[in-house]
N, C-alpha and C positions, 0 to 999 in steps of 0.2 A: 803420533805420526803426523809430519808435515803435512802441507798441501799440496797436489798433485803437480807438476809444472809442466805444460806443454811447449814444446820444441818449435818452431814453426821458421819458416820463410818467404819471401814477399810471393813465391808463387805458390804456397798453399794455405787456403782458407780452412778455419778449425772454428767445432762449436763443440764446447765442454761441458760435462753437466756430472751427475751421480755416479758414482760407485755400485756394484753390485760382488758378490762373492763367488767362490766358482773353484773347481776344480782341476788336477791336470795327470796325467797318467806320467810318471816316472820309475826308475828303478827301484824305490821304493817311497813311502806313506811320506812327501813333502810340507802333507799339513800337518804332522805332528811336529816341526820343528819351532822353536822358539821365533814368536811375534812372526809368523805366517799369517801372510794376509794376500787374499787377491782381487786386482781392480780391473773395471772394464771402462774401455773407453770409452768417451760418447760415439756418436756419426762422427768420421774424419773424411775431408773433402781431398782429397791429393789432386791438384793441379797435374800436368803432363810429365813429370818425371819429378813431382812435387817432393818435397823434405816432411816429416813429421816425427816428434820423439815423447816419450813418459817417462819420468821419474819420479825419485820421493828420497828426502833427506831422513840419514839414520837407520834405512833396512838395506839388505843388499837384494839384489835382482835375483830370481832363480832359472825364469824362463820366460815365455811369451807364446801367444798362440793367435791365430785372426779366428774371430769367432763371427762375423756376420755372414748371411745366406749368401754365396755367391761368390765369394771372394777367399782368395788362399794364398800361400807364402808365392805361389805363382805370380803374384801380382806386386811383386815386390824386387828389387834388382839388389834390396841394403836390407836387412833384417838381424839386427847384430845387438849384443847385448855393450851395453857403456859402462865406466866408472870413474871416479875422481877425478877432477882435474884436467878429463883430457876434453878435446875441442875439438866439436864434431866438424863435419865438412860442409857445414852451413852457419859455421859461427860462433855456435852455443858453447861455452867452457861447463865443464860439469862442477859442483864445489865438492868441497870436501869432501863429505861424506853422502855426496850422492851417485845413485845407481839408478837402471834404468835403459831402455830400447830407444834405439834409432831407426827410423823407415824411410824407405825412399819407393818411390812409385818405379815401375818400370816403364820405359819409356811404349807407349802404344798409340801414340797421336790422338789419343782417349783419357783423362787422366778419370782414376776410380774413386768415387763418391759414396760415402752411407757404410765405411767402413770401419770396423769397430776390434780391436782387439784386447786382448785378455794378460794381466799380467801377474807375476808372482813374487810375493816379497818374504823376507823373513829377517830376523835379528843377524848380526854378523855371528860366524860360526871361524872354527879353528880350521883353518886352510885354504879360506873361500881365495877363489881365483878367477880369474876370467882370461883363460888361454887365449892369443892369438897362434894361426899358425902362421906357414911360411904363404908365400904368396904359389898359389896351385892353379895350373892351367889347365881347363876345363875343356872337353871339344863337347859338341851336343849330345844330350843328355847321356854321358860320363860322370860319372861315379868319384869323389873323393873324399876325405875327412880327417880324422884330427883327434888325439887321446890325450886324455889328462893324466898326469904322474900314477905308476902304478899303484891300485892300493885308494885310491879317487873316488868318491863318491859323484857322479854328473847330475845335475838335475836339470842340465837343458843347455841349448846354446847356439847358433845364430852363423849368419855368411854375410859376406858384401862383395859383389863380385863388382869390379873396375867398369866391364863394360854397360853402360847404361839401359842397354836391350835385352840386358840377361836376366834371367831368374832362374827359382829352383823348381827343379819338378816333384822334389823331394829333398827335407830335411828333416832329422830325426837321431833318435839317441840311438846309441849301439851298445849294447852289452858284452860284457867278459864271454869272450868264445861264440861269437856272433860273429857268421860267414856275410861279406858284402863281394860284389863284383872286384872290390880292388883290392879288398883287404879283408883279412881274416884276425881279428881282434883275441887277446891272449885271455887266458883264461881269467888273469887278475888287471884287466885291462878294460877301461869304459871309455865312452869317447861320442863324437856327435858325424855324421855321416852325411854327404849333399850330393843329391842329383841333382847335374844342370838341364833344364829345359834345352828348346832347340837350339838357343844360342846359348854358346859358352863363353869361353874367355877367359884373365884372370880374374882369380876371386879369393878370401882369407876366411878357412872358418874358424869359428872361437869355441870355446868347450867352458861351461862354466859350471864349478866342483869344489868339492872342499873335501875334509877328513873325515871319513865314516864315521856318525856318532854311535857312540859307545851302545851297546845291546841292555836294556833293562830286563830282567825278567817278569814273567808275569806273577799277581800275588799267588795262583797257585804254587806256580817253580819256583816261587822265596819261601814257601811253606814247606815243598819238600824236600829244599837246601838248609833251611830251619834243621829237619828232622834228622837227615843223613846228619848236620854235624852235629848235634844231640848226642847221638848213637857211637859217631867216633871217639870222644870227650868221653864218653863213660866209657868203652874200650878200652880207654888209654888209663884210663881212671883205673880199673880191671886190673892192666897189667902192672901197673904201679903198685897194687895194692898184693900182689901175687909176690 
């Protein structure tokens, strides 16, 4: 794994330091998938509607979370997952093969200091994606969100709303057949969900997913898949012999 690369702009001041590991609640077990790994950041200082971003070359992003006391997606107006090549709104071009978040402070004439968030990485997978949607227009605290192709596996995903003052009161994954204020999600259907705080606005959310990995059984259920075909083979064996 590369070295971590922070994002930054001349109005926000960054101090970087270790790694630590960590967990995240998803639709299902995201640390069993191939080269999962999670990072935290150090203290991030966001200046008055300040810019700050994490990546890492060669994994793909899964999700993101703010973990220090005090401080929530509320505090944030840009909260969006990145990849390849694109060029975020403060500069930075992403390379190749890198993945990774963008933040943006919300504007409160206060910019938030000692903030540290949490991120998730893993090997690239068959599907992986990172949806935009359409551009959705928010009134205060309204309800919208965004589904990835049916049949999707989501492991987390992210908003940026236009206007500078906005944030979320809530973002969050939605499950197959998961009732929300706007939307009632299909049975084989997952996706990421965003309430706007008091101001709304437009805003894009992103859904980031890929292709259900296949189900292993466990060695007991290979033991008594073992036996069941044992049993059939001689059966068949049986009737041959008949």
């Amino acid at each position: 794994m590369k070295t971590m690369k922070t994002l930054t702009t001349a109005g926000l001041a960054v101090a970087l330091s270790g790694l630590m590991s960590g967990a995240q609640a998803a639709p299902f077990d995201i640390t069993t998938l191939p080269g999962y790994q999670a990072v935290m950041t150090s203290s991030l200082n966001f200046g008055d509607g300040g810019w700050a971003g994490w990546s890492v070359d060669g994994k793909v992003v899964l999700g993101a979370k703010v973990i220090s006391a005090g401080d929530s997606i509320s505090d944030f107006s840009v909260f969006r997952p990145f990849g390849p090549s694109a060029t975020t709104p403060f500069g930075y071009t992403y390379g190749a093969n890198e993945y990774g978040f963008i933040f943006r402070d919300a504007v409160n004439g206060v910019g938030n200091t000692g903030v540290q968030i949490e991120l998730y990485f893993a090997n690239m997978m068959a599907g992986y994606t990172i949806t935009e949607s359409n551009t959705l227009n928010y009134g205060g605290t309204g309800w919208g969100g965004w589904s990835a192709p049916s049949g999707d596996v989501v492991s987390g995903g992210g908003y940026a709303f236009s206007t500078t003052t906005a944030s979320a009161a809530s973002s969050q994954f939605a499950d197959g057949g998961s009732f929300w204020p706007h939307y009632t999600f299909g049975a084989d259907e997952q996706g990421w969900v965003v309430q706007s705080a008091a101001v709304g606005g437009p805003a894009k959310v992103y859904v980031i997913s890929f292709d259900a990995p296949a189900q292993v059984p466990e060695p007991g259920t290979l033991a008594l898949v073992g036996i069941a075909g044992l049993a059939m083979v001689a059966g068949l064996r049986r009737r041959k012999t008949a």
